[in-house]
N, C-alpha and C positions, 0 to 999 in steps of 0.2 A: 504494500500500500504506500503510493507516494504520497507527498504535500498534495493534498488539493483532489486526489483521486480516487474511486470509489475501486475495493478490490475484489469485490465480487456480490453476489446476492445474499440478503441478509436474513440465510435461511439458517434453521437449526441442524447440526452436523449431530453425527452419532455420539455419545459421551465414550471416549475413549475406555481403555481397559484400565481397571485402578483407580479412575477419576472419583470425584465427592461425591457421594448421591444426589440426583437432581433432587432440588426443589422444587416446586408450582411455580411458574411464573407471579410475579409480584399482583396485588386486585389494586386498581385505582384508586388513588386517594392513601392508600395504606403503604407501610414500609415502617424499617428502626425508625427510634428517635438515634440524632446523632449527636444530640446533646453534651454525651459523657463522650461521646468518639477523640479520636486520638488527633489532635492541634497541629500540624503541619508536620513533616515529612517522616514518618516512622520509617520506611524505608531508605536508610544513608548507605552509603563509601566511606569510610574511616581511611586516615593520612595514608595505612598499611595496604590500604587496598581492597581491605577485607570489605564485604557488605553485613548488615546487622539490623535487626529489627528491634522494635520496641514496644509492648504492647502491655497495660494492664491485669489481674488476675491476682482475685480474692486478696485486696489489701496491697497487693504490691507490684513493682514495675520489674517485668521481666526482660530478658535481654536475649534474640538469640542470634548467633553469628556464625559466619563460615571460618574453618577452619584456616585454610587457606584459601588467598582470593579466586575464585572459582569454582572451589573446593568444595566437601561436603557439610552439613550445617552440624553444630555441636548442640546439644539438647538446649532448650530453656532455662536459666540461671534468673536470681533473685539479683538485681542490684541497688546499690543506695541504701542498703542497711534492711535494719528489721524495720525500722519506724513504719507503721501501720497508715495504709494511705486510703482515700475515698478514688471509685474509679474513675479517675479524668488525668488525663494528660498531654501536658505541648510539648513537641519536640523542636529546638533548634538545630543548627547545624553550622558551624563555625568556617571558614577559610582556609582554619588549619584542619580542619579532619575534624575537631574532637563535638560530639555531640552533647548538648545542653539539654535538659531535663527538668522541666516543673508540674507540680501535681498541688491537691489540696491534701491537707492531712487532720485531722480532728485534733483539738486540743481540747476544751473542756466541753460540757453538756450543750449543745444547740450551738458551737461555736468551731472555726475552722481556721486554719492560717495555709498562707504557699511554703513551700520546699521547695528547693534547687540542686542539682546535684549535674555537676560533668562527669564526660565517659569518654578517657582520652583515646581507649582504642579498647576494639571489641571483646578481645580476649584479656583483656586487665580489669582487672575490680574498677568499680565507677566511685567516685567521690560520694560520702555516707552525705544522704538529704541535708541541707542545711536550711533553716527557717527563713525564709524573706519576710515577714510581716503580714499586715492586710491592707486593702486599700482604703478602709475606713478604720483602721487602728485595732477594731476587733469584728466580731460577729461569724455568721456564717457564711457558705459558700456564698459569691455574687454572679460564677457564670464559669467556662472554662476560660482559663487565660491563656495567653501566646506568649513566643517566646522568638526573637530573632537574636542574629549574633553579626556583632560590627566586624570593619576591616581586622582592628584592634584586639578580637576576640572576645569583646564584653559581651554576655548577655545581657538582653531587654526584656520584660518581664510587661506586659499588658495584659487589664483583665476588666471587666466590667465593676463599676463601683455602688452606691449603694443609690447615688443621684443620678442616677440613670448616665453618667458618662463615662469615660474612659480612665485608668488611673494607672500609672507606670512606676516603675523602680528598675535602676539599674545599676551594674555593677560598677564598679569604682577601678581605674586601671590598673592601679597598685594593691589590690584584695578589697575584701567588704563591699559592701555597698550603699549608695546614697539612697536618702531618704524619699519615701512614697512621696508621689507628686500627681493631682489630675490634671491632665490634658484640657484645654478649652475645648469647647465644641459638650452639648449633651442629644440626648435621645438615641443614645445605642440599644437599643434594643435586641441585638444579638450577641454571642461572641464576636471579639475581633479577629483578623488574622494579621498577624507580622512577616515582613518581609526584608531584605537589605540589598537592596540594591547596588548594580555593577562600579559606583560610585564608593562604593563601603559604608554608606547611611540607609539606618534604618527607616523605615514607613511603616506607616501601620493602616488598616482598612477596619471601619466596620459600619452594619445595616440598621438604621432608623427606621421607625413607620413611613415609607415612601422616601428614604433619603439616602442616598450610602454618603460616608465619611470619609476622610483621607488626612494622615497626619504625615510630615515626614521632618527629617532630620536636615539643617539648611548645611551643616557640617559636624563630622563624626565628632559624638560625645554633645552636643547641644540639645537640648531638651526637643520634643518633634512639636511643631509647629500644624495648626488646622490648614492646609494648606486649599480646600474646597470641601465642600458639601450641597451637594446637586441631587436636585428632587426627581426621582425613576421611577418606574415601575418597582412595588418592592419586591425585594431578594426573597426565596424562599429562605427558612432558618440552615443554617448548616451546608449551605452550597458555597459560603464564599472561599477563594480559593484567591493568593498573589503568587507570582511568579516576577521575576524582574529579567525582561524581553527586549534591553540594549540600556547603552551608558547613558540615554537620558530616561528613558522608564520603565517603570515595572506596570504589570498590566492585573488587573481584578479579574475573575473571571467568578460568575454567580448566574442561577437559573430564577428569571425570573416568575412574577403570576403567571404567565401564557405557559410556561414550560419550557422555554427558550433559554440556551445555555446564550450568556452575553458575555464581551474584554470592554472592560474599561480603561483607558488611558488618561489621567486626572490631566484636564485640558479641553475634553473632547468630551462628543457623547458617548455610553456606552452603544456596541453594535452588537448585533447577533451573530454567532455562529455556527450556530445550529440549533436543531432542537436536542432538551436534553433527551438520555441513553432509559435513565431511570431514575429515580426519587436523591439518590445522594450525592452528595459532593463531586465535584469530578478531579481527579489527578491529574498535575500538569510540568513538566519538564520541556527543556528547550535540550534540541538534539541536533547533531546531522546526518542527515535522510538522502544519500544518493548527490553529497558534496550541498546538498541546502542547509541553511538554519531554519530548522524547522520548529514549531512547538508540537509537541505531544499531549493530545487528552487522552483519559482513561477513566472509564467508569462501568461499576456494575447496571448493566442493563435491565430493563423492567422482567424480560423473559430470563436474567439470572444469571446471565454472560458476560465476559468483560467486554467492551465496546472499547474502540481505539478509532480516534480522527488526529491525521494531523495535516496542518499546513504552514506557507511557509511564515516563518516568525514577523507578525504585527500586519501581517495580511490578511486578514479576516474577508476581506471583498474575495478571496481567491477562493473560497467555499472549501467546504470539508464534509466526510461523511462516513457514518461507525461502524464499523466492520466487525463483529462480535468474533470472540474468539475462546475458545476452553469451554469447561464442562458448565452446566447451569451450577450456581453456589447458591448457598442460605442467606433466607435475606438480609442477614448484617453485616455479610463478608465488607469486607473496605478492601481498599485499588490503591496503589504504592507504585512510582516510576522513578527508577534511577537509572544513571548511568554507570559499567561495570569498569576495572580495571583494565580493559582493552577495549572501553570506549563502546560497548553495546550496551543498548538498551536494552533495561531490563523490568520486566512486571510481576509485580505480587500480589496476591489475594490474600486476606487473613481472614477467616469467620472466628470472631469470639468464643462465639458458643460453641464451637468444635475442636478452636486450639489448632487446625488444621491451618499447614502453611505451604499453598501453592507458587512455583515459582516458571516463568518462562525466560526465555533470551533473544534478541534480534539474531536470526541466521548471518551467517557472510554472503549475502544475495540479495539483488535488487530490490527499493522498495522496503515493505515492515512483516518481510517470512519471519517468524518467530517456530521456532524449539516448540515440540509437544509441552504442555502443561508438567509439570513433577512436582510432586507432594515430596516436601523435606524432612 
């Protein structure tokens, strides 16, 4: 499948040998909440090579990775301590490889604080949770929060606050961290998502009743500034998704009322790109596709498949269209895209409820031929 190309009919193939058991295609209107889902790229490349994933489970943030880069996957480990956590989690991902970690954790009766914790490479114990605060000083959860990571390696830390806006903490270059601060701008109304653009400044995105938001950083380490807020069609919960799509921007991508996956470029209107696959989030990476800069979507489809469009990077006029691929999955599985240590793309399924973790690869051949499906 190239940029912009449809790769064949978008009929259901036989479920291979060994694949998940199908489920029922999704019924309209119904699907997860993706509430507690997992806050930006659980699927990374570590500095080593290695790839690794991140996923929650009974209390705690699990870790699993490949042995060697390519190589077979080592079981599920516990990292960041015993400290007991509530299911939510944002993943960063640093410049240098090493990946950033925030969740909520309970501290006394009706009440919750964040935890942070890095994991400088897969196969090494990750740094035990460290407390960040809350963004009202105390109280309970206010939403999942995000996490991006500067040129510098700082983590950024945003989450919904109690005044219905944004509220941030970030780390300090020399250790610690400075003190909670909210963002101007209010009526967030969903989580946000974080981003850091090819510039090394963070942005941050989130959805109001009819509004999206955009805050960005004017240079690394300065608090992010409301940079526009533009009244749309509103975002469905849990579809927003950034990507940062060349040295001057990063681009939103969310499905809105009609169903319609849209990029927004803070400047601009948002445009369509298609309609979405299925009810959740869609995964997005910038690749090259047959010598293009292409961007990659990915999402679980309503009949239970992963769906893949791509075309070429901030050309959305150039049309696209979703090609399903692999066995039907259960309908909370989530869609992970990275790129591997030789430069292929790569896609993952994980379903919560099954702990089951599928993995595919781009072929060495024209186009987006992708490796049979393989359960790790």
């Amino acid at each position: 499948m190239g940029p912009g190309s449809h790769a064949g009919p978008r009929t259901r193939a036989a479920d291979p040998p060994g694949a998940v058991p199908a489920g029922p295609p999704d019924v309209a209107g119904e699907g997860p909440s993706y509430s507690d889902r997992v806050n930006g790229d659980w699927l990374i490349r570590g500095r080593d090579g290695r790839l690794s994933i991140y996923l929650t489970s009974d209390g705690a943030v699990l870790c699993r990775a490949e042995r060697t880069p390519g190589g077979p996957w080592d079981p599920p480990r516990r990292i960041g301590g015993a400290q007991k956590l509530h299911p939510v989690l944002a993943v960063g991902h640093g410049p240098d490889g090493y990946g950033h970690l925030t969740s909520w954790r309970p501290t006394v009766k009706g009440e919750a604080g964040l935890v942070h914790s890095t994991h400088y490479r897969p196969l090494l114990a990750a740094l035990d949770w460290v407390p960040i605060g809350h963004p009202d000083k105390k109280g309970d959860r206010t939403g999942t929060p995000a996490v991006a990571v500067d040129a510098q390696g700082r983590a950024h830390v945003f989450v919904r606050n109690g005044a219905a806006g944004i509220a941030m903490v970030a780390q300090k270059e020399k250790g610690g961290w400075d003190p909670w601060c909210a963002l101007p701008g209010e009526g967030a109304a969903q989580e946000p998502v974080a981003v850091t653009g090819e510039s090394g400044c963070v942005e941050v995105y989130a959805a109001g009743s009819g509004a999206l938001l955009h805050w960005r950083q004017r240079e690394p380490g300065a608090r992010p500034v409301l940079e526009e807020t533009l009244d749309v069609v509103p975002a469905r919960p849990g579809t927003l998704r950034a990507l940062a799509t060349s040295p001057e921007h990063t681009t939103l991508f969310f499905t809105d009322d009609s169903g319609d996956v849209r990029a927004w470029r803070p400047g601009d209107k948002p445009v369509p790109v298609l309609p979405a696959a299925g009810p959740g989030p869609v995964a997005a990476i910038r690749c090259v596709l047959d010598g293009h800069d292409c961007t990659l979507l990915a999402q679980r489809s309503a009949s239970g498949r992963v769906a893949f469009a791509a075309y070429p990077t901030e050309q959305e006029s150039a049309g696209a269209w979703w090609t399903e691929s692999g066995p039907r999955l259960p309908a909370d599985t989530e869609v992970a895209l990275a790129v591997d240590h030789e430069g292929r793309v790569v896609a993952a399924t994980l379903s919560p409820s099954t702990g089951r973790l599928l993995l595919t690869r781009r072929k060495d051949e024209p186009g987006l031929a992708l490796t049979a499906w393989q359960e790790m």
